[in-house]
Structure formats: structure tokens, C-alpha cells
VOVORO-15770 format. One record per atom (N, C-alpha, C): x, y, z. Coordinates in steps of 0.02 Angstrom, whole numbers, plus 50000, padded with zeros to 5 digits. Example, Ala and Ser with C-alpha at 12.3 -4.5 7.8 and 13.67 -1.06 7.14 Angstrom:
506604971650390
506154977550390
506604983550390
506424988850354
506844994750357
506455000250394
//
This chain:
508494998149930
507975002649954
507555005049896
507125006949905
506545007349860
506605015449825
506675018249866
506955026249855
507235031349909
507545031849880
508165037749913
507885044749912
507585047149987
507075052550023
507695058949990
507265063949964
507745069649952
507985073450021
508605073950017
508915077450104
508725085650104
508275087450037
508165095850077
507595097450060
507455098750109
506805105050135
506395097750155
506695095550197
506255088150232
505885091950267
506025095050331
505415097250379
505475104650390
505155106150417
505235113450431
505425113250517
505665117950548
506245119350619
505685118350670
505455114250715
505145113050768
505615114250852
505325115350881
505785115050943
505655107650978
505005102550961
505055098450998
505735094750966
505935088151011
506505083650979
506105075451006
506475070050951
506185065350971
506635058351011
506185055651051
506655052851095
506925049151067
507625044951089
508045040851054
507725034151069
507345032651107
506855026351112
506505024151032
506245028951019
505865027750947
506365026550894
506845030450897
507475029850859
507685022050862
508105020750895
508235014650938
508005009550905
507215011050933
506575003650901
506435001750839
506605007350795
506605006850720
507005001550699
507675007750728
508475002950709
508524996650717
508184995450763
508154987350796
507854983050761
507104985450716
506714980750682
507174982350598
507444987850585
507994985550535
508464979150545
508874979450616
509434975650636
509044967850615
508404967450629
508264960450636
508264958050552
508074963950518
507754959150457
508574959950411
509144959250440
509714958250414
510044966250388
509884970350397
509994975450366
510614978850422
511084983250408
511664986350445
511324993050447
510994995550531
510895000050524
511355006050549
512235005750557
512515011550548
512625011550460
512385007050429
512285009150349
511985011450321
511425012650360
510695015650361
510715023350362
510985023050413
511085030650448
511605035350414
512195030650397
512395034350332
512175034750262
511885030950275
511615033050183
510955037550203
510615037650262
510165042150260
510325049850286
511045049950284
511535057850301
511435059250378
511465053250404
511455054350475
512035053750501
512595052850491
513045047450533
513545052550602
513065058450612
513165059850674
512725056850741
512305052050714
512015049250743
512285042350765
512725039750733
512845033650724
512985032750801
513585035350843
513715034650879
513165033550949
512595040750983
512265039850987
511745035850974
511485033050935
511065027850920
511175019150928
511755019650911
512115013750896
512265009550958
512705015450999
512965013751052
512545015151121
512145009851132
511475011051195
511935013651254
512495014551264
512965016351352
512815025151324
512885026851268
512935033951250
512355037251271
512375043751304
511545047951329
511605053651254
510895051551264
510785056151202
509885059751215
510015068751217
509315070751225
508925071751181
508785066151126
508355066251082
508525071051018
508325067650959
508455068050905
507975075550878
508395079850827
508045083850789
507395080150756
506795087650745
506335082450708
506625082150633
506915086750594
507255084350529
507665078250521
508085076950594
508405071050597
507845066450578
507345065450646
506955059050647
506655057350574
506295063750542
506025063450496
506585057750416
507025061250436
507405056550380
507605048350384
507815048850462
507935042850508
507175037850484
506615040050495
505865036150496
505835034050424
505945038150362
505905037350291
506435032550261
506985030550277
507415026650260
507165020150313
507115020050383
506845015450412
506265011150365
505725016050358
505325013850319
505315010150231
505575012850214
505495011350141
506235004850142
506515002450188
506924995750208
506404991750230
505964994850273
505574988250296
504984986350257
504654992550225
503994989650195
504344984750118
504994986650082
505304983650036
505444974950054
505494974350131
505744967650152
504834965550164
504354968950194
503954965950178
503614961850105
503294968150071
503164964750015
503574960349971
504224956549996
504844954749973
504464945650004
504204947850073
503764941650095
503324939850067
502974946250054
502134940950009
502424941049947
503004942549901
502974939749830
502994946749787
502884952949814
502464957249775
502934965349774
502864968449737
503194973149709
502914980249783
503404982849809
503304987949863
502854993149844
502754999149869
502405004549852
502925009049853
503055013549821
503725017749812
503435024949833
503765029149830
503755040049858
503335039949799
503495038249729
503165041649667
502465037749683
502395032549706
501845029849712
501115034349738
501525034649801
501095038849862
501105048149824
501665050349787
501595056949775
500705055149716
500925051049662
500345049949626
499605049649668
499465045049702
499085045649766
498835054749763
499185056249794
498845063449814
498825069149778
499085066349702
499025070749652
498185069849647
498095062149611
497505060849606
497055061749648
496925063749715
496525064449761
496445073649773
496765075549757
496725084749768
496245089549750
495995086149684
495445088049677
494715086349678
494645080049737
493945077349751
493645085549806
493175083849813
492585088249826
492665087649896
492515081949929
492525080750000
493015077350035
492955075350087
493235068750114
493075064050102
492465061350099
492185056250081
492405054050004
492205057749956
492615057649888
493255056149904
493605058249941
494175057149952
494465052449953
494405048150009
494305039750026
494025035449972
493735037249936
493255032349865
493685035349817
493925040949823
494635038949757
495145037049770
495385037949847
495975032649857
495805025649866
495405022549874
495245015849873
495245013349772
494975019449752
495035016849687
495745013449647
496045019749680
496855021049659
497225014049677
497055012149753
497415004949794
497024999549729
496544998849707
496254992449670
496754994149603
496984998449581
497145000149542
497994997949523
498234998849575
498914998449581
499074988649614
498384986949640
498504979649654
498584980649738
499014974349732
499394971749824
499804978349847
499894982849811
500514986349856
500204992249893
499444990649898
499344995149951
498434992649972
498344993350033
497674992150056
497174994350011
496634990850007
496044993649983
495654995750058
495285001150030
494975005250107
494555004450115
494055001350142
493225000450176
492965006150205
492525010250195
492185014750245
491435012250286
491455013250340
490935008750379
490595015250410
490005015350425
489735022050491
489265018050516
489335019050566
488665016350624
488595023450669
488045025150663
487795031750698
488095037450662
488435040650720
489055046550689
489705046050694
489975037350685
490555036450700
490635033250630
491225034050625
491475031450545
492155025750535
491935019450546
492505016850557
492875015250476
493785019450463
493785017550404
494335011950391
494275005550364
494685002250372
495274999750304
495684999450323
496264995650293
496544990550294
496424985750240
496424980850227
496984977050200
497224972650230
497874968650206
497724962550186
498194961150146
498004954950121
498784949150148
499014952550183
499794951550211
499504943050238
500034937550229
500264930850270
500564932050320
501034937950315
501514936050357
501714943350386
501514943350478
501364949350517
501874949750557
502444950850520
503064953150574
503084959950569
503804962150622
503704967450636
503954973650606
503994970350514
504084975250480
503454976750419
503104970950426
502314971150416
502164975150436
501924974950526
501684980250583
502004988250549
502594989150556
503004994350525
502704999950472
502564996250410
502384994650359
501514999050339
500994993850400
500684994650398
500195001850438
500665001350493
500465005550556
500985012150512
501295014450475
501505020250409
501075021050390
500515015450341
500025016450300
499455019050362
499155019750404
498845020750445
498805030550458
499375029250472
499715036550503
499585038950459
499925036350383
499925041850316
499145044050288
498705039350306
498005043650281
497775047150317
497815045450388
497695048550453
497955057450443
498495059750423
498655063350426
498545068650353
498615062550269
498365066450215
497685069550225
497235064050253
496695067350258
496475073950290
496795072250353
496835079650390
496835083450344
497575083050319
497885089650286
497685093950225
497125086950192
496985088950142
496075094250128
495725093850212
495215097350223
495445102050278
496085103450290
496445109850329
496235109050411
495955102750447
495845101950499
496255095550534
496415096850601
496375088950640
495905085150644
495815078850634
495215078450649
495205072550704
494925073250744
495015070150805
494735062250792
495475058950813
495275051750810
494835045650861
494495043450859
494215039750937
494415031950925
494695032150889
495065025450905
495615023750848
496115018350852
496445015050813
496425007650814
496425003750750
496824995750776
497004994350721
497564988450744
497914982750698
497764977350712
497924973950653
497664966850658
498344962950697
498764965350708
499434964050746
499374961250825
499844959450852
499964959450913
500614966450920
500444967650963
501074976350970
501654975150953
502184975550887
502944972350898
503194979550904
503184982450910
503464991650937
503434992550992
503794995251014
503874998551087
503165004051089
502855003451125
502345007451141
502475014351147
502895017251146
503135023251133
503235026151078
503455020051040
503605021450952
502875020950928
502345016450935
501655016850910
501185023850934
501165023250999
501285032551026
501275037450976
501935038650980
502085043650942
502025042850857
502075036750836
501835036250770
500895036450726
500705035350801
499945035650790
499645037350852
499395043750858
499335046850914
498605043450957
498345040250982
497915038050998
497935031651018
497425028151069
497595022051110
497355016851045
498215011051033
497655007250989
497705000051024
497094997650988
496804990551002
497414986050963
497654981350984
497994974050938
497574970750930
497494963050878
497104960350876
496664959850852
496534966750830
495864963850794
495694961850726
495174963450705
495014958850648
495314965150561
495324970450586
495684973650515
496154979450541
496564981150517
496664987650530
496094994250500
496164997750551
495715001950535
495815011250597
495305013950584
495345023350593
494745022650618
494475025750690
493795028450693
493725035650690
493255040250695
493115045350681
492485050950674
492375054550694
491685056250710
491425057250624
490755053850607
490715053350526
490315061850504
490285066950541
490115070750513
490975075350482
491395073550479
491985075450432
492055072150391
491665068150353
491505066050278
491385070050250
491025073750267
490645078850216
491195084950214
491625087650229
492165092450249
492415091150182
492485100250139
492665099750095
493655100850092
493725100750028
494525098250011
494465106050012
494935107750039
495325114150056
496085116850004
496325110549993
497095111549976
497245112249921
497615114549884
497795118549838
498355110849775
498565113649723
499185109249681
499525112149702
499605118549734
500435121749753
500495119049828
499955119849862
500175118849928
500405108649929
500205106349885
500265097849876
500985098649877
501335102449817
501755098749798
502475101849867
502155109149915
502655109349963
502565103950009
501955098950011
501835093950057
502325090150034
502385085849974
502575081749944
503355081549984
503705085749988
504575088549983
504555084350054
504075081350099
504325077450150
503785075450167
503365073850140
502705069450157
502925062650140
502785057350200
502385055950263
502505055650320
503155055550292
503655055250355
503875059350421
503535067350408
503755070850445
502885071650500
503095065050552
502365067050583
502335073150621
502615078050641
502465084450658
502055089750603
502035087650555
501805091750509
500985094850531
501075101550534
500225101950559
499835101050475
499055099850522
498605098050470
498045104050456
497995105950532
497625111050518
497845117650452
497225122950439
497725127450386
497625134450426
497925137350418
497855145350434
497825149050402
497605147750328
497195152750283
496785155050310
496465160550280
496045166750281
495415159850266
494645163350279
494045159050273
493975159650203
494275167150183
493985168350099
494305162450060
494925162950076
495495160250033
495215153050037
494925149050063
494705142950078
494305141650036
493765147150010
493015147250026
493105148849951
493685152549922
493975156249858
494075148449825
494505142549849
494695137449827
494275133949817
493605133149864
493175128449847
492785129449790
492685136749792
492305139249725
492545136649653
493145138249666
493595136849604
493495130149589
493515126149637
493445117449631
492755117149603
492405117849642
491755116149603
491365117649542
491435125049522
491495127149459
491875121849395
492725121149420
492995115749378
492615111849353
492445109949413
492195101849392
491135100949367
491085109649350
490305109549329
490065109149371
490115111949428
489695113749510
489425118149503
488875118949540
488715126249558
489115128449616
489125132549629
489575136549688
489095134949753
489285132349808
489035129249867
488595137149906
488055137549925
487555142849945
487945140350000
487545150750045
487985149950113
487795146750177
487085142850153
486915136650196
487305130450203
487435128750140
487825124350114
488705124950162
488985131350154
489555131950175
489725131850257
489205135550284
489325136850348
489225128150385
488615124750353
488705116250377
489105114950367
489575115450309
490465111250297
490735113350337
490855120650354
491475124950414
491205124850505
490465120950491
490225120250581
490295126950607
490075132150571
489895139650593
489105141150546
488795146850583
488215146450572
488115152350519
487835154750476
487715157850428
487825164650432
487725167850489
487825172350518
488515176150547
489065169450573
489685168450566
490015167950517
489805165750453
489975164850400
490285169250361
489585176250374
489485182550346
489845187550365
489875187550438
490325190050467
491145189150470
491215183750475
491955184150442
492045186250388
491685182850319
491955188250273
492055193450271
491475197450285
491515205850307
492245206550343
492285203350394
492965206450419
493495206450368
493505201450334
494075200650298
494025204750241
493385209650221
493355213150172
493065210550111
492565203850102
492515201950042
491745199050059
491225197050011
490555190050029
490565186449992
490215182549980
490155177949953
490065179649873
489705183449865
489275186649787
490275188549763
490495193349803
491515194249767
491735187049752
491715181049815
492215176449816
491915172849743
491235171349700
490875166449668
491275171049604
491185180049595
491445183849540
491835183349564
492685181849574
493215181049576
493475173249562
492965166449568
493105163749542
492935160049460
492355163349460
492055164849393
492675167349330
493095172549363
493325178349318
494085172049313
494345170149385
495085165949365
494965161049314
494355154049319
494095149849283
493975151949226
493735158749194
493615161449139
494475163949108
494785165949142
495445167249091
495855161949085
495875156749140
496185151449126
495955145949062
495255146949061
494825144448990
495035146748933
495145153848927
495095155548879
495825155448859
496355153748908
497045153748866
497235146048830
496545141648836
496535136948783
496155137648709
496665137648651
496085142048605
495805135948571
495825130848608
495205125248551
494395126548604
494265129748649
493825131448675
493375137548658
492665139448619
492485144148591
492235146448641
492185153648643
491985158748670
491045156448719
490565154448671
490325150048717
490145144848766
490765139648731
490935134748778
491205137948838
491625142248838
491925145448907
491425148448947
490955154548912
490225154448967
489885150148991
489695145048954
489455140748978
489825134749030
490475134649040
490925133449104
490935136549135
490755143249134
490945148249194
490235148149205
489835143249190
489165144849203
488655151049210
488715153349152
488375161149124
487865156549067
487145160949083
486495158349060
486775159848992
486995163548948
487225164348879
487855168348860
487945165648824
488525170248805
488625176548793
487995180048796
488015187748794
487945189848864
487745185948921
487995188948974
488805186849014
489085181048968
489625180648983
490065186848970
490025189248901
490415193248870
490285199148920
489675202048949
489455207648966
490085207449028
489895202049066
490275201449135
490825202349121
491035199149087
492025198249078
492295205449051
491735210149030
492115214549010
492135220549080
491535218449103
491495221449174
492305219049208
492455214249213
493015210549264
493935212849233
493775213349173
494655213549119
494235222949070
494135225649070
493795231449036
493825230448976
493785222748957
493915221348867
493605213648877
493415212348778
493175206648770
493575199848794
492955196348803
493405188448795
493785189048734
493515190048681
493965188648616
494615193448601
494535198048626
494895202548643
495555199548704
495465198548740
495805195948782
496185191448777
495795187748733
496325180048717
496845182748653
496635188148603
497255189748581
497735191448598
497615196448652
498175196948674
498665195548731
498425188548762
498735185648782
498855178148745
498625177448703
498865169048679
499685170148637
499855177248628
500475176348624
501065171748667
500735175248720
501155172348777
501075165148816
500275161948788
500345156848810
500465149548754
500695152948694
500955150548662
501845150548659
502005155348702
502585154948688
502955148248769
502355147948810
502595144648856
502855137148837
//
């Protein structure tokens, strides 16, 4: 096996459970490609399942989702290993995919998004699709591309994972669902239609000419929402756990606080509130108003991320005092200094003394 899924803090406690059909269908496309799947199930810390699963006369009312979730990740990383084992070529591993969404966390949009994971797939070779983005009108078809000979049904497996798994980073990574209008594989169905179901929520086509995602194309433009902390609680059971919601239930500030911060990073200007309310599909006026409720506007959220970007600068000391205004994008350095003393009641230079003790001692 390619890697051994860590057994804690896989999912978080759902009340749905999943049927033993999907269970079952997995086990089955293990059973075929030679593999022992009550070996499976114990090495994936299941083997209260064994019985249940194993033994089709046994009734069983469906599996925990922490179960399934572990059950699907060992399924998986057996079958996509026996695939690329077919074309010749080295698998895609957890560290693989964690790298993946390290590198993608801090693009700007969705669209960025997709054009740095496509970069990443050319990058790494065969062990993972390169991605096509297509739009005709306001539909966005995005496709995934195999270069696979050989389309069994741990290919399908394999592939219809890779499907699900952007389907769902992406979500997760602009804090929305985003409603799919279609799916396909280049497959004929080898899953029980229940297991494709539930593995990819939406009616898909077999047959056709790529695998691929449709999607309404105005969520291209939908900025990245998600955080390095909130990544790495994804990480602890990402991809596997498809219950995971995508949407976020942050505050608008806290969103709106992150994007600032992103774009600044990366030498942005801070997105005007024309600009924002088109990304969030609320109107300027809504915009305003929520903040207010929440106690903050826009002019706080831009000085609050001005002021984090500015101390985090300055606890690097090969960075001079005007290079850091001029990142925090202040017309000169004498109105940097003015501000920052407004924000900390002391100088930049001041400031970094007395904290570079401590970030030297880290």
C-alpha cells in the first residue's frame, strides 16, 4: 500500500451512516485485483467489520461515517497503487495530494486555482491528470485527463477519487458548494451505481470522450477563502471523508480579513467594495451592512490587515524599515511609521527590538 491513512481525528461525528452496498462494492473491486480484503479491513482497524462485510447472509445497518471514511482510503490507495502498477508508473501518494494543497492555498481565485494545480500534475508527470478548463457561455466544463491504457475497475476507482477530490478541494477551498450540472468518465460504469452516487453526487455520463466537472463558470472568479491552519485540519482526513462540508461558516469579516491579507502578500491592492460584493454575489449595500452588523468596514478590515502583514514583516530583520512600508503598501515610509505607531503606540524600529528577541529565540 502506498500509505498507511492516520487512524485519528479521520472525520468528525455525523449521524448519517453509510450503506454496506458501497462498502461491499469497494471490497469486491479489491477482491478482484487479488488483494484479501478481511486483510484490508484489518490493517485499516476495522475488523469489527470483517464479519459484517465479509459475510453477505449477515444484516448490517450501515457503516459509521469514520468507519467508511477509513474503509474508502485503504480501498483506495490498494487500487489506484494496482493501477498505476498497469501503466508502468509510480502512484500518487497522501504526501503527494497534501503537497497539492499546500501549493494551491494561496492562489487568489478559483480559476488560479485550477492553473496551479494543473501546473503541479505536469510537474509531478503520469501520476496525476493534467486539467483542461473549457467555458462555453456560463458553463465551465473542467476536464481531467488520463493518459490510462488500461480502464478497469480500479482505473474507474482511481479515477472517479480524482474527480470527487477536486470537486470537493475546490469547494472547500472558496468556502462554498458549488453546484455541479454535470459529471463524466471516459469509462463504462464498473461500480454499482450507488457507490458512484454517493461517491460523486450528481448524474454521470459513461463514455465519453474525457473525464471531466461541469459548472456554472461564474465561480471562477470566487476568491480562496481558506486559511494554512484551516488546510492542515483538512489534511488529518482529506479526501476521503466525503461528508466533509465545503461550505464555511465564518463571519463575512473573517473571510473578507483573509482575503485582504492574501492580496496584500502577494503585492495586491486590497479588492474595493465593488470588487467584493461581485465575488460574494451580494450587492454593495449588503456588503456594508453586514459588516456593520458584525461591528467592523472595510476601511478596519484593510487597517487590520495592513497592521498583521506589517508585524509579521518586520519580525524578519533582513527587511528595512522601508521595504516593509512599501509591502504594506504605504506611499512612504514616513507615513508608514506614522500609522504603525497609531496601531502598536511605538515605532516600527522600536518594535522590532523588542520583539526580535523572541523571534530569534524560536
Amino acid at each position: 500500500m502506498t500509505k498507511r491513512l492516520n487512524t485519528k481525528h479521520l472525520s468528525r461525528p455525523v449521524a448519517a451512516r453509510v450503506s454496506v452496498v458501497i462498502a461491499r462494492d469497494l471490497l469486491r473491486v479489491v477482491h478482484e485485483i487479488g488483494e484479501d480484503p478481511t486483510a484490508l479491513l484489518r490493517q485499516a482497524g476495522l475488523p469489527h467489520l470483517v464479519a459484517p462485510l465479509i459475510n453477505t447472509t449477515t444484516v448490517q445497518r450501515g457503516l459509521s461515517q469514520e468507519d467508511f471514511t477509513r474503509l474508502y482510503a485503504h480501498c483506495t490507495w490498494v487500487l489506484d497503487a494496482q493501477a498505476a502498477r498497469q501503466e508502468g508508473r509510480e502512484p500518487l501518494t497522501k504526501a503527494g495530494v497534501d503537497m497539492l494543497c499546500h501549493c494551491i492555498i494561496t492562489c487568489r481565485t478559483l480559476r488560479d486555482v485550477i492553473e496551479r494545480t494543473d501546473r503541479f500534475s505536469e510537474l509531478i508527470g503520469p501520476r496525476a491528470g493534467r486539467l483542461r478548463l473549457k467555458i462555453d457561455e456560463a458553463v465551465a466544463r473542467l476536464e481531467m485527463a488520463t493518459p490510462r491504457r488500461v480502464r478497469n475497475a480500479s482505473a474507474y476507482v482511481s479515477d472517479l477519487t480524482g474527480l470527487s477530490t477536486y470537486y470537493k478541494l475546490f469547494g472547500w477551498l472558496i468556502g462554498e458548494d458549488i453546484p455541479l450540472l454535470g459529471a463524466a468518465m471516459r469509462y463504462p460504469p464498473l461500480l454499482d451505481e450507488r457507490t458512484i452516487s454517493y461517491l460523486m453526487p450528481v448524474p454521470m455520463q459513461h463514455g465519453a470522450p474525457e473525464n471531466s466537472l461541469r459548472f456554472p463558470a461564474a465561480f471562477l472568479d470566487r476568491p480562496v477563502l481558506r486559511s494554512h491552519h484551516e488546510l492542515e485540519h483538512l489534511l488529518e482526513r482529506f479526501p476521503f471523508d466525503v461528508e466533509q462540508p465545503q461550505s464555511l461558516d465564518a463571519p463575512l469579516s473573517e473571510r473578507i480579513l483573509h482575503l485582504f491579507g492574501a492580496m496584500l502578500a502577494s503585492g495586491e491592492a486590497p479588492a474595493t467594495a465593488v470588487q467584493l460584493a461581485r465575488q460574494f454575489s451580494i450587492s454593495v449595500a449588503t456588503l456594508k451592512r453586514r459588516l456593520a452588523d458584525e461591528g467592523t468596514s472595510l476601511v478596519q478590515l484593510k487597517t487590520e490587515a495592513r497592521h498583521a502583514l506589517a508585524t509579521g514583516l518586520l519580525a524578519d530583520p533582513r527587511l528595512t524599515i522601508t521595504e516593509v512600508g512599501r509591502r504594506t503598501q504605504f506611499s512612504d515610509t514616513s507615513a508608514f511609521r506614522r500609522a504603525f505607531q497609531q496601531w502598536t503606540g511605538t515605532s516600527p524600529s522600536r518594535w522590532r527590538e523588542l520583539h526580535q528577541p523572541a523571534v530569534s529565540a524560536r
